[in-house]
Structures are given as C-alpha cells and as structure tokens.
ZALO-566191 format. One record per residue: residue in one letter; x, y, z of N, C-alpha, C in turn. Coordinates in steps of 0.2 Angstrom, whole numbers, padded with zeros to 4 digits. Each point is the difference from the previous one (the first is absolute). Layout:
ZALO-566191
('A' (X Y Z) (X Y Z) (X Y Z));
...
***
This chain:
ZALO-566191
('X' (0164 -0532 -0044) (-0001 -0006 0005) (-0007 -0001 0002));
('X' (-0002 0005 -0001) (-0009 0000 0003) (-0004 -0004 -0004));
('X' (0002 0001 -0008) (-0002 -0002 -0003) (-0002 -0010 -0002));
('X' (0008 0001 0001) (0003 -0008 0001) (-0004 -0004 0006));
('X' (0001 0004 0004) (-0004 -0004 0006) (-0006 -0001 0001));
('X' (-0004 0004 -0004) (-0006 0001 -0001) (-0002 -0006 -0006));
('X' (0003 -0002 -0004) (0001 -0005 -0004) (0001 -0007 0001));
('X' (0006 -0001 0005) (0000 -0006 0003) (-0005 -0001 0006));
('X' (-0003 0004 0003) (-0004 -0004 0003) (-0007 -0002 -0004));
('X' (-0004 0005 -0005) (-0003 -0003 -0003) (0002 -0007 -0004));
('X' (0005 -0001 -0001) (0006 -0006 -0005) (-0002 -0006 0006));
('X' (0002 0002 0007) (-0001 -0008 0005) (-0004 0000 0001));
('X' (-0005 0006 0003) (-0008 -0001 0002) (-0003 -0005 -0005));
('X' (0000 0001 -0006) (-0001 -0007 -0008) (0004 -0006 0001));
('X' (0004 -0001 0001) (0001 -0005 0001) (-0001 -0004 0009));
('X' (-0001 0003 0002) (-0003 -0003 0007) (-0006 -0001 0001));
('X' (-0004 0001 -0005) (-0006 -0001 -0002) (0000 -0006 -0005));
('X' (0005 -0002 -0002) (0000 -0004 -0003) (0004 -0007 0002));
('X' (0003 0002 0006) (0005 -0005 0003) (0000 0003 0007));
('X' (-0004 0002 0004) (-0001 0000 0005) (0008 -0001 0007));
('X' (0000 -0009 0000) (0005 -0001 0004) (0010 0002 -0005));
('X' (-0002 0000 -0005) (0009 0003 -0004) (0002 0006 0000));
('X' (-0004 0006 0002) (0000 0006 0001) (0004 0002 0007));
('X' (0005 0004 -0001) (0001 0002 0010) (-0004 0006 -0002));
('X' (-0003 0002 0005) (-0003 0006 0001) (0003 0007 -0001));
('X' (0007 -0003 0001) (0003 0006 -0001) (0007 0001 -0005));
('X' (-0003 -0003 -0007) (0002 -0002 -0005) (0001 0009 -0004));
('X' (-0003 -0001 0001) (-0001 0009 -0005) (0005 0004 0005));
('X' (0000 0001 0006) (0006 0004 0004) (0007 -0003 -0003));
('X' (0002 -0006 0001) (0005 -0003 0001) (0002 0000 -0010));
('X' (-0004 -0001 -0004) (0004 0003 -0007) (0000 0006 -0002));
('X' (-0004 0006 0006) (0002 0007 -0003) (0007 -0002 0004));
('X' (0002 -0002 0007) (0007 0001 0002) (0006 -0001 -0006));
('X' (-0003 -0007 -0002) (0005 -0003 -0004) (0002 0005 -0007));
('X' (-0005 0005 -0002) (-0001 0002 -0005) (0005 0007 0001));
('X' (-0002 0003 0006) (0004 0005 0002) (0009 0001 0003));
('X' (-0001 -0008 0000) (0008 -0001 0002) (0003 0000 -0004));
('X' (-0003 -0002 -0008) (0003 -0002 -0006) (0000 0006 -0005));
('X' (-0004 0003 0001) (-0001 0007 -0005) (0001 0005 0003));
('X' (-0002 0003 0008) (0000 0006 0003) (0006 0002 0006));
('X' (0007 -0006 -0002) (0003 0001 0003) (0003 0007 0005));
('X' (0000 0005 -0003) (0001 0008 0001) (-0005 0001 0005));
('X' (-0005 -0002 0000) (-0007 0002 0005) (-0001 0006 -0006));
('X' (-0004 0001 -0003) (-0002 0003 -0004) (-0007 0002 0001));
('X' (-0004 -0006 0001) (-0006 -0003 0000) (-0005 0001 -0007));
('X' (0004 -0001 -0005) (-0001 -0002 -0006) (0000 -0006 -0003));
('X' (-0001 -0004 -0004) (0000 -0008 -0004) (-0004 0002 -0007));
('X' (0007 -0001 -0005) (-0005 -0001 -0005) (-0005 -0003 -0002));
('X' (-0005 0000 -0001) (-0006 -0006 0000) (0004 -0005 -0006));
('X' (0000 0005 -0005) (0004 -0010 -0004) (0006 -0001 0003));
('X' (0004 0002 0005) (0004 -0006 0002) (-0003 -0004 0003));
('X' (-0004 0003 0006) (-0005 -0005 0003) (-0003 -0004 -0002));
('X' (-0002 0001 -0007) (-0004 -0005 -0005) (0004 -0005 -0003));
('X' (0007 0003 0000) (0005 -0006 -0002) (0000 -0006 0003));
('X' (0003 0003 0007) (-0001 -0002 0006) (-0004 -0007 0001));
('X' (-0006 0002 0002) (-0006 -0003 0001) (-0002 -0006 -0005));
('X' (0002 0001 -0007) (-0001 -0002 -0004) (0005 -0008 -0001));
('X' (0007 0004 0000) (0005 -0006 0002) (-0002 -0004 0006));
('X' (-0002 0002 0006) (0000 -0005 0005) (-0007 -0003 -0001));
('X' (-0005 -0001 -0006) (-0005 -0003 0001) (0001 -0005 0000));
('X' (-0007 -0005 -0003) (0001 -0008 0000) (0001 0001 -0006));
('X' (-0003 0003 -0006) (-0002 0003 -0009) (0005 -0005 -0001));
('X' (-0004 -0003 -0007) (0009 -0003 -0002) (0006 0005 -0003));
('X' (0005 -0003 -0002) (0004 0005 -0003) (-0002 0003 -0005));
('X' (-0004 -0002 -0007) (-0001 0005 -0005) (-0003 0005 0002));
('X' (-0005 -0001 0004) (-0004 0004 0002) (0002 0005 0002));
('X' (0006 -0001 0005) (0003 0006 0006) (0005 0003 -0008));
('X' (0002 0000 -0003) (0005 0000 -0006) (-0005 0006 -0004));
('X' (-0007 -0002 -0002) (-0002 0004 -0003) (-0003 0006 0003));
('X' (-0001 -0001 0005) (-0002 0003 0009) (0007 0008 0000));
('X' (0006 -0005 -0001) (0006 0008 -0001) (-0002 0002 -0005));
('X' (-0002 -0002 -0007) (0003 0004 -0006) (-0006 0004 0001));
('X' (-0007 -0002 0002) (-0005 0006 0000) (0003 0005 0004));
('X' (0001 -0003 0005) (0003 0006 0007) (0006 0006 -0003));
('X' (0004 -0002 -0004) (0004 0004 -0002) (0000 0005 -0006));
('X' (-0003 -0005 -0006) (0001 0002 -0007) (-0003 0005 -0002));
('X' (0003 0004 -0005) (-0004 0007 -0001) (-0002 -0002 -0007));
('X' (-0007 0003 0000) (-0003 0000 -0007) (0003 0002 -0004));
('X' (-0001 -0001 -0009) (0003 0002 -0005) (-0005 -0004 -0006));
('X' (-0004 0007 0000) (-0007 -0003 -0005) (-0002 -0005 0001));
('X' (-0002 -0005 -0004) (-0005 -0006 0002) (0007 -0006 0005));
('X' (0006 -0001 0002) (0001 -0003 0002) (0005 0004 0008));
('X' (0000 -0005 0004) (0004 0003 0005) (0007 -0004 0001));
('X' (0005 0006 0001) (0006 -0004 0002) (0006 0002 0005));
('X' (0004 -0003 0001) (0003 0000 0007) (0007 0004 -0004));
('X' (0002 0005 0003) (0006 0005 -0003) (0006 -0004 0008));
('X' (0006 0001 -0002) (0006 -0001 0005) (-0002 0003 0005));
('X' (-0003 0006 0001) (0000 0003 0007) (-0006 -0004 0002));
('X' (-0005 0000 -0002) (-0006 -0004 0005) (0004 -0007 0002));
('X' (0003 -0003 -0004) (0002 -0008 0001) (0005 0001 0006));
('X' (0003 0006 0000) (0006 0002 0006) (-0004 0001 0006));
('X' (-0007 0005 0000) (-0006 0000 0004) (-0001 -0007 0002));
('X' (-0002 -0004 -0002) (-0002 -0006 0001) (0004 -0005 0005));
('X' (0005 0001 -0002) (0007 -0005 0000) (0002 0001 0008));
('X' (-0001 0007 0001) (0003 0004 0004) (-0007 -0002 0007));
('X' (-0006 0001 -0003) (-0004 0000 0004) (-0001 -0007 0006));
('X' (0001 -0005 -0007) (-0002 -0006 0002) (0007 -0003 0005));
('X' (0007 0002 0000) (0004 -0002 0001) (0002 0004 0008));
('X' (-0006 0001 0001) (0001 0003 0006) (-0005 -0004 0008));
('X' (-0004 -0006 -0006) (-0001 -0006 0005) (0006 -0005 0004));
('X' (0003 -0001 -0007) (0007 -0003 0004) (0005 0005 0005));
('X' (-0003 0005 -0003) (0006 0005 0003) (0000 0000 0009));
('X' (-0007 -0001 0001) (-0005 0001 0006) (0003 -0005 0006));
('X' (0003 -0006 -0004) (0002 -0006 0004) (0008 0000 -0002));
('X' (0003 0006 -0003) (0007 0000 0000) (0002 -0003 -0006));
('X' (-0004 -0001 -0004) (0002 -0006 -0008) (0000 0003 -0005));
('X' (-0002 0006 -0001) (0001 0004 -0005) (0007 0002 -0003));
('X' (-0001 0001 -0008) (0005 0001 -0005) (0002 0006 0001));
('X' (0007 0003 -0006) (0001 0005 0000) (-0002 0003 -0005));
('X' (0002 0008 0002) (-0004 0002 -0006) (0002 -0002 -0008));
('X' (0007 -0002 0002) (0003 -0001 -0008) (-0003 -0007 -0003));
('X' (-0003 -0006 0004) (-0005 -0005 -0003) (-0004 0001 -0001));
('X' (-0004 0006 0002) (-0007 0002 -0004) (0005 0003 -0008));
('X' (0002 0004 0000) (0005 0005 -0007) (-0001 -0008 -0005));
('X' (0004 -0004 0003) (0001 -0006 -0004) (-0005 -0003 -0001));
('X' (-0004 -0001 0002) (-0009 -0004 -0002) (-0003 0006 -0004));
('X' (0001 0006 -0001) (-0003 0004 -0003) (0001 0000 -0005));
('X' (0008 0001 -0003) (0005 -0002 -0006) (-0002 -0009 -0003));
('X' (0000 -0004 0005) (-0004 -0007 -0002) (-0005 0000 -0003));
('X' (-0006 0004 0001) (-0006 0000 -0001) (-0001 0004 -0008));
('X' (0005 0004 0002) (0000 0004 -0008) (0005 -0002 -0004));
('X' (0003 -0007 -0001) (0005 -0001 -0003) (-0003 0000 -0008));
('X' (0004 0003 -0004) (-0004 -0001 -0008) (-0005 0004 -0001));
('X' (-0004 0004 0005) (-0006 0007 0000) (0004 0006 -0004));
('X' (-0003 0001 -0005) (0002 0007 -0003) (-0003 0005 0005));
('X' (-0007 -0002 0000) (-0004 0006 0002) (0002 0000 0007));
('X' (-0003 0007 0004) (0000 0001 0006) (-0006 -0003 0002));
('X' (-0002 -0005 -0001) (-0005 -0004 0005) (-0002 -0006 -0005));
('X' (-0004 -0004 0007) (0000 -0006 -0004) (-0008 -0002 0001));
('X' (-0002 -0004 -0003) (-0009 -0001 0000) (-0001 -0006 0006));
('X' (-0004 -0002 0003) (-0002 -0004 0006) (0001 -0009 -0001));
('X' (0001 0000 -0008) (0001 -0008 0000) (0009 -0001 0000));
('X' (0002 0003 -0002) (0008 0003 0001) (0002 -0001 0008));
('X' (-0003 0005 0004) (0001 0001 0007) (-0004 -0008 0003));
('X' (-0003 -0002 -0003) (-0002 -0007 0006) (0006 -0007 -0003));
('X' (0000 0001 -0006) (0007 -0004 -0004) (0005 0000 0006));
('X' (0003 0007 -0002) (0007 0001 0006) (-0003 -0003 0006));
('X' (-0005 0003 0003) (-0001 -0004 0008) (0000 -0006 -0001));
('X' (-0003 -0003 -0004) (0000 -0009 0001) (0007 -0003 -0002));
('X' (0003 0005 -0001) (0010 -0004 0001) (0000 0000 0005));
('X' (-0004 0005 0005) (0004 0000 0007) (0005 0001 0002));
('X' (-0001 0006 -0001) (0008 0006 0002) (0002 -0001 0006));
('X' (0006 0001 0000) (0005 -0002 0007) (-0004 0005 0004));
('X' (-0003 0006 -0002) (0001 0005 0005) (-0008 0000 0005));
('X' (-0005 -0005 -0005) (-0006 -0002 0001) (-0001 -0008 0004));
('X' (0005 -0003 -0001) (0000 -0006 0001) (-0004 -0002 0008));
('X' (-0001 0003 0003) (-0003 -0002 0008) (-0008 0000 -0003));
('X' (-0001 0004 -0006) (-0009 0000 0001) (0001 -0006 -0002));
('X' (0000 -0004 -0004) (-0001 -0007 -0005) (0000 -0005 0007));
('X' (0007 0004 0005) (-0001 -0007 0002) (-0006 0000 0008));
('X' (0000 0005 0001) (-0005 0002 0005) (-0007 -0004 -0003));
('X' (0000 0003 -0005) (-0006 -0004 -0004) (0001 -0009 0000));
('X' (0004 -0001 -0002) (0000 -0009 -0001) (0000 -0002 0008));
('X' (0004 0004 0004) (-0001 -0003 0009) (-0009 0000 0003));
('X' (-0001 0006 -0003) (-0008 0001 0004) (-0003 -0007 -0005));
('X' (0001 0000 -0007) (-0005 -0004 -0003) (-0001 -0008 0002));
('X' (0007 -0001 0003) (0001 -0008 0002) (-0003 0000 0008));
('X' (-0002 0004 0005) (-0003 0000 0005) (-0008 -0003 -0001));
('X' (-0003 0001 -0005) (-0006 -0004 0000) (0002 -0008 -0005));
('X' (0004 -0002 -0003) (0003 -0007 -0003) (-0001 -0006 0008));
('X' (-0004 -0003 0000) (-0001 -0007 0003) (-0001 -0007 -0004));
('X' (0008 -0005 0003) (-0001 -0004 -0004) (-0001 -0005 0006));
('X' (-0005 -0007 -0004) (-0004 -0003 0005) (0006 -0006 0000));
('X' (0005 0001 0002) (0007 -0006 0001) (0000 0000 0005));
('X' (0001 -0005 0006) (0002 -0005 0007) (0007 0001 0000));
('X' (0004 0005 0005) (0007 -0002 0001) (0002 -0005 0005));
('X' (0005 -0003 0000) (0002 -0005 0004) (0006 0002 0002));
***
C-alpha cells in the first residue's frame, strides 16, 4: 500500500500541475481508499499493483482500445517473441476489474466471469490466445464488461456542446 500511495500522489501532484483547480488535493487519499475497499477488503494491507493498475486504468479518461491494450500488457505472460493471455490471467483480470462494480453493489457472479472466459476462448485450441483475439472479444462487449464501454461513452458525451436554442 505504501507503495501505491506513494504513486498516486506523485500521479496527482502531475496532474495538478497541470490542472491546478480539477485536482482535489486530496485525490491521491481518497483513490488509495477506494482502491483498499475494492482489493484489501480483509485489511490485509496489501494491493496488487496490477489490480490497481487495472483499476486506475479502467477509470481513466484513455479511450477504450487503449485501456484494452493497457489489460492485456497487465496480464499476459510472454511466450518468445509474442505475448499472450492464458484463462487464468483473463479470470485475473475479469475478476479484478469486476470488483469496481462490485464497490457500488453491481457486480457479477463468479459464474459470469467462468462464461466470459469460455466466450472469449470459444474455438481456441490453445491454452491462450494473442492480444488481437483478446481486444476482438472486448469490442463485442461482454455482458460481464459492459459497464466500462458504457462508462466510457457517459464521460465522453460530458464534453459534447451542441450550439441549439431550446424553446
């Protein structure tokens, strides 16, 4: 956690630097909370860094491929010149990121993830799959994913102004 926190405040101190009044000062406290109530539930006072990275990564502004490519680096384990996501990482994943919803009570079962796993590998001989495969399956937009996409189109229509006079 020390770590984590030690990173999120260098992450706002930059950005408050760079946006001065959009910054709460106490932005770096209040997403280690959020960060510990989603992963450290037990009081452990542990946090995987790539969950947090999941995390962080999901709630940015990043468009979606980005935040897409953003998991399969976070996860996938090398295998010679390419890297690829095997069912356990994706279940890592899956698991990690559905613990934002979970935060606000909106979270899936485990058996939605099981079945977005089995979705994702539908047709895979292999025990993993390469990174243009794994951004494919996300751009269906899995039931079990479906709050990032829309999280994303909500924040993105917040800057949309259309210059129309309502009556």
């Amino acid at each position: 956690l020390q770590q984590i926190s030690r990173m999120l405040m260098k992450l706002f101190q930059r950005a408050r630097l760079e946006k001065p009044s959009q910054v709460d000062p106490r932005a770096a406290e209040f997403t280690l909370s959020l960060l510990v109530a989603m992963y450290d539930r037990s009081g452990t006072g542990y946090v995987k860094t790539r969950s947090a990275a999941a995390a962080l990564t999901a709630l940015s502004g990043d468009t979606l491929l980005a935040k897409y490519r953003a998991f399969f680096h976070f996860y996938a384990v090398p295998d010679g010149k390419v890297a690829l996501i095997t069912r356990s990482a994706l279940r890592s994943l899956l698991t990690d990121l559905n613990q934002i919803p979970a935060i606000v009570e909106e979270g899936c079962t485990l058996s939605c993830v099981e079945i977005a796993i089995r979705d994702c590998f539908h047709g895979v001989l292999n025990a993993a799959i390469v990174e243009e495969k794994f951004l494919s399956w996300l751009r269906s937009e899995p039931a079990v994913l479906l709050w990032l996409p829309t999280c994303y189109r909500l924040s993105a229509t917040e800057m949309v102004s259309h210059q129309a006079r309502c009556r």
